[in-house]
LUMMI-305959 format. One record per residue (C-alpha): residue number from 1; residue in one letter; x, y, z. Coordinates in steps of 0.001 Angstrom, whole numbers, plus 524288, in hexadecimal, padded with zeros to 5 digits. Each point is the difference from the previous one (the first is absolute). Layout:
% residues N
PT   seq   type      px      py      pz
PT   NUM      A       X       Y       Z
...
This chain:
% residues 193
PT   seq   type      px      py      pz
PT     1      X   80000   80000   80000
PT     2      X   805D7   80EC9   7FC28
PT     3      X   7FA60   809EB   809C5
PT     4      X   8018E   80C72   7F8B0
PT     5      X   803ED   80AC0   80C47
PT     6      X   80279   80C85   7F7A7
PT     7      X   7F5DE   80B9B   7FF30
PT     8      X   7F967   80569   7F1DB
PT     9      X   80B01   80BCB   7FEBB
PT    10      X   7F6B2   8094E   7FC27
PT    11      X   7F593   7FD4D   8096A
PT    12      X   80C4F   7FDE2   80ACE
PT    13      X   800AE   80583   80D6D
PT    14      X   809F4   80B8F   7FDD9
PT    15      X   809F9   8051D   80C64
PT    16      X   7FAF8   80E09   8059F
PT    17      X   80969   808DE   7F7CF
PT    18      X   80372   7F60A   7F598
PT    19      X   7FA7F   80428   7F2B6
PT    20      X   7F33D   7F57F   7F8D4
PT    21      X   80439   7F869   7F520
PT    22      X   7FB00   80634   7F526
PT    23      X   7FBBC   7FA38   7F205
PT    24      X   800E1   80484   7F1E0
PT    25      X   7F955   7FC58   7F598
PT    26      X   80BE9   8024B   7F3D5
PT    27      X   7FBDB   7F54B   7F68C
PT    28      X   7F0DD   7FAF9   7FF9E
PT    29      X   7FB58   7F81C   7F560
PT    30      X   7F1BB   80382   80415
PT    31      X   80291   80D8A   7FA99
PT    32      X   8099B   7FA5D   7F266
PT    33      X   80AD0   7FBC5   805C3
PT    34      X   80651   7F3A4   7FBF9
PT    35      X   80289   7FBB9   80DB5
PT    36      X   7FE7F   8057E   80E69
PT    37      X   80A26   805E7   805BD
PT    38      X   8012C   80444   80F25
PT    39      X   80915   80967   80740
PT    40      X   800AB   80148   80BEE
PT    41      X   80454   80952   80D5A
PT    42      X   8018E   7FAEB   80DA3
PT    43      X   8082A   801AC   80B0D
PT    44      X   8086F   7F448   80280
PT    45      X   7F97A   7FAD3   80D59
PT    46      X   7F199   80127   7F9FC
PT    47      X   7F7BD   7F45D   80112
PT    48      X   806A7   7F15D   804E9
PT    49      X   81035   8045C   7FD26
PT    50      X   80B8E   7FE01   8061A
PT    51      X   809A5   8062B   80876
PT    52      X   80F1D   7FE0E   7FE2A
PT    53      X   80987   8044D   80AE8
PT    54      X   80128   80D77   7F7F0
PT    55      X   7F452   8041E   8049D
PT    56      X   803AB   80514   80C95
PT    57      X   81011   7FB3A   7FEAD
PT    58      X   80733   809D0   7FA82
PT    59      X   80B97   7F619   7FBCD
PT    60      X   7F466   7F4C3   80030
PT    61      X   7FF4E   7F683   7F3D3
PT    62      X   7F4B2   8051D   7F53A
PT    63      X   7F4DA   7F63B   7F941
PT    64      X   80BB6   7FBE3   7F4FA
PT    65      X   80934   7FB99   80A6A
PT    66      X   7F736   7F82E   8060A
PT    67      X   8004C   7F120   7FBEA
PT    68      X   7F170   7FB57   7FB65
PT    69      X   80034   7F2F5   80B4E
PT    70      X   7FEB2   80C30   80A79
PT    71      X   7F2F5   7FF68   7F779
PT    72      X   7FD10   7F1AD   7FD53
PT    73      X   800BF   7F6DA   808DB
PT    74      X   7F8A4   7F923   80C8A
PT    75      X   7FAE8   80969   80631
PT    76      X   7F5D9   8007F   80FA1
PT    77      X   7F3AE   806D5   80007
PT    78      X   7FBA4   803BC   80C44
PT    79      X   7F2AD   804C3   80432
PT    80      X   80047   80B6A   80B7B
PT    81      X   7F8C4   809DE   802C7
PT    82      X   805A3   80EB5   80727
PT    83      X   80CEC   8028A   8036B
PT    84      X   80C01   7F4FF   7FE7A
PT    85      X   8065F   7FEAC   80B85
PT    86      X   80E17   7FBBF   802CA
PT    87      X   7F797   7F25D   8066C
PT    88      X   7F621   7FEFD   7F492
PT    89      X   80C34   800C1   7F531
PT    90      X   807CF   7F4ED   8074F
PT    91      X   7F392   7F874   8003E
PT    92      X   7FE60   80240   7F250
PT    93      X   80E20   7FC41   7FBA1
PT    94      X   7FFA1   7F364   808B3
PT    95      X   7F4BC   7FAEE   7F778
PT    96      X   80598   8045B   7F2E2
PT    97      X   80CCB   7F97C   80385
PT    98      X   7F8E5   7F347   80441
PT    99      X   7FA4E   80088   7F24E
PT   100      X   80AC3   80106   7F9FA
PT   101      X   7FE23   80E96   7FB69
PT   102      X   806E3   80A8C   80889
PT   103      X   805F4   80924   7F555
PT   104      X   7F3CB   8057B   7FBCC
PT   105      X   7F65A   80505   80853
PT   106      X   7F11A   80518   7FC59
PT   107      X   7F809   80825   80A5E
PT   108      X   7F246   7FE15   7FCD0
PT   109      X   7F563   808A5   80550
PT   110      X   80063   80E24   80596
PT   111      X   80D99   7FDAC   80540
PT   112      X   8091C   80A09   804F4
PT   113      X   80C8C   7FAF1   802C3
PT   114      X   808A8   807CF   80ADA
PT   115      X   80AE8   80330   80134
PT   116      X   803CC   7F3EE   8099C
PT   117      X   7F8C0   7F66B   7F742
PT   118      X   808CB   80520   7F3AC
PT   119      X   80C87   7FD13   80823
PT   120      X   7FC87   7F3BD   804F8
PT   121      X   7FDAB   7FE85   7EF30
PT   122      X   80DD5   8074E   7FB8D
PT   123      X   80612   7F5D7   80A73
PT   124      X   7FB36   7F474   7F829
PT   125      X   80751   80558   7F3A5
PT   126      X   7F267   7FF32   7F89C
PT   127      X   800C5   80082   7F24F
PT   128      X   7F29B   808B9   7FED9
PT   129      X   7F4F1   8040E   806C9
PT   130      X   7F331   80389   7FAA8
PT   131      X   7F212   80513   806F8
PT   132      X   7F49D   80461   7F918
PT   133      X   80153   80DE6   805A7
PT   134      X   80607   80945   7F3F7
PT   135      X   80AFF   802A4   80A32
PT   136      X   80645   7F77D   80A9C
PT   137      X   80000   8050B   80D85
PT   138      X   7F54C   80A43   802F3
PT   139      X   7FA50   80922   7F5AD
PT   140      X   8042C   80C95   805C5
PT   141      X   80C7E   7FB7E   805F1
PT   142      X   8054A   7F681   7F866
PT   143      X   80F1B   80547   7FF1C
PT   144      X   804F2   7F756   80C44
PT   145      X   7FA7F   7F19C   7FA24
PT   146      X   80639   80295   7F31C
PT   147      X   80B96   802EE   804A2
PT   148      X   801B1   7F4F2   80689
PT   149      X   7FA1E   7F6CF   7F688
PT   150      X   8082D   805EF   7F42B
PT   151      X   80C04   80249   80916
PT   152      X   7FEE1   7F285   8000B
PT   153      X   80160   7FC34   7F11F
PT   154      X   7F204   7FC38   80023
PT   155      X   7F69C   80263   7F411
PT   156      X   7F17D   80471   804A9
PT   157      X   7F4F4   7FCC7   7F935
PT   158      X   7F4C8   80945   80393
PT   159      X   7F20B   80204   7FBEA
PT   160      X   7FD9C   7EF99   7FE71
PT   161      X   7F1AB   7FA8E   7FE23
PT   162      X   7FF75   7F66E   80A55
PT   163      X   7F17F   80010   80330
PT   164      X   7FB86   7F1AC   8010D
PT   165      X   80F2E   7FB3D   7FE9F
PT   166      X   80007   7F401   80A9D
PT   167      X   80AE4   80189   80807
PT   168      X   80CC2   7F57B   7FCF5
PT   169      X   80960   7FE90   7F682
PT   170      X   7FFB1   8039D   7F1D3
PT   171      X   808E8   800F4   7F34F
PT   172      X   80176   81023   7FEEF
PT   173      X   803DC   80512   7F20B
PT   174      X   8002F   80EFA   801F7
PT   175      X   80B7E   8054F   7F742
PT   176      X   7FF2D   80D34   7FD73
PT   177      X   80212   80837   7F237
PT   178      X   80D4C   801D6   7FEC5
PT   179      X   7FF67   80D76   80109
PT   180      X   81176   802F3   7FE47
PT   181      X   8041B   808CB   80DC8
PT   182      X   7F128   8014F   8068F
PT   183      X   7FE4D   7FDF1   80BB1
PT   184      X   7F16B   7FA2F   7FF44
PT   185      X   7F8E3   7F942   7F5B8
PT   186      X   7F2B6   7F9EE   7FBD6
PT   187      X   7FFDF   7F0F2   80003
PT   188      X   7F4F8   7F6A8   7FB19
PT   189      X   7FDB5   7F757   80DAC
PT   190      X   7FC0D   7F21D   800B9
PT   191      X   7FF59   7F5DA   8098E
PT   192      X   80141   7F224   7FBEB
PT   193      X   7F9DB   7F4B0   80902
């Protein structure tokens, strides 16, 4: 079974501050055209994307450095609801790592992880993290979980469809565009069971 987890981009919930995607019609063969042709405008974190260490790292590693199995690979999704604490995240790694899938971790539910919760996550050396919240850490604070997440050589994955995702382990394939020297990127998100 593929569980698609990645929100409609133009339709997608969008960061306060962070400019809508936006879609142009330059080709449409309803009005002559021999084919359809789309462009588009969007901030890089719009809709399900990714965060690379240069997000909040000056000297951190951008989308193109990082290799696609931080992306693809067995990944735990867990179900919680409110803030992550330091308890709930050890908890959380001690049954991904009994199933075999402690380098990937997926918050599902309205999760906020602290700041203890994200250490307790940088100690594990996870490869990524991912929530369904368009940030990690809470929405008008969030500087202090990045920093430790992404000072950590993790790759986020934020704004996930997880609604009626059962919690356990799952195949993740969520590379990112290859967007050369950005520090975030859209990705196409699936979960494979």
């Amino acid at each position: 079974m593929i569980i698609d987890i990645t929100q409609e981009l133009f339709s997608c919930k969008v960061f306060p501050g962070d400019p809508a995607p936006e879609r142009r019609v330059l080709a449409s063969m309803a009005q002559g055209a021999v084919c359809n042709v789309t462009a588009l405008s969007m901030c890089a974190h719009n809709g399900t994307h990714v965060d690379a260490p240069a997000h909040f790292i000056a000297d951190g590693r951008t989308v193109d450095q990082l290799p696609p199995e931080v992306f693809t690979g067995d990944c735990w999704v867990a179900r919680h609801e409110g803030d992550v604490s330091a308890a709930d995240a050890a908890a959380i790694l001690e049954k991904a790592a009994a199933a075999g899938a402690a380098q990937r971790i997926l918050i599902a539910g309205k999760a906020c992880l602290t700041a203890q919760a994200a250490r307790v996550f940088a100690e594990a050396k996870l490869l990524l993290y991912g929530n369904e919240s368009q940030t990690v850490g809470p929405e008008n604070a969030p500087l202090e979980v990045h920093l430790i997440l992404l000072g950590a050589d993790m790759a986020l994955l934020e704004g996930a469809v997880l609604t009626g995702v059962e919690e356990g382990k799952y195949m993740l394939c969520a590379a990112p565009v290859n967007l050369g020297g950005a520090e975030g990127a859209p990705c196409r998100a699936l979960l494979i069971r």
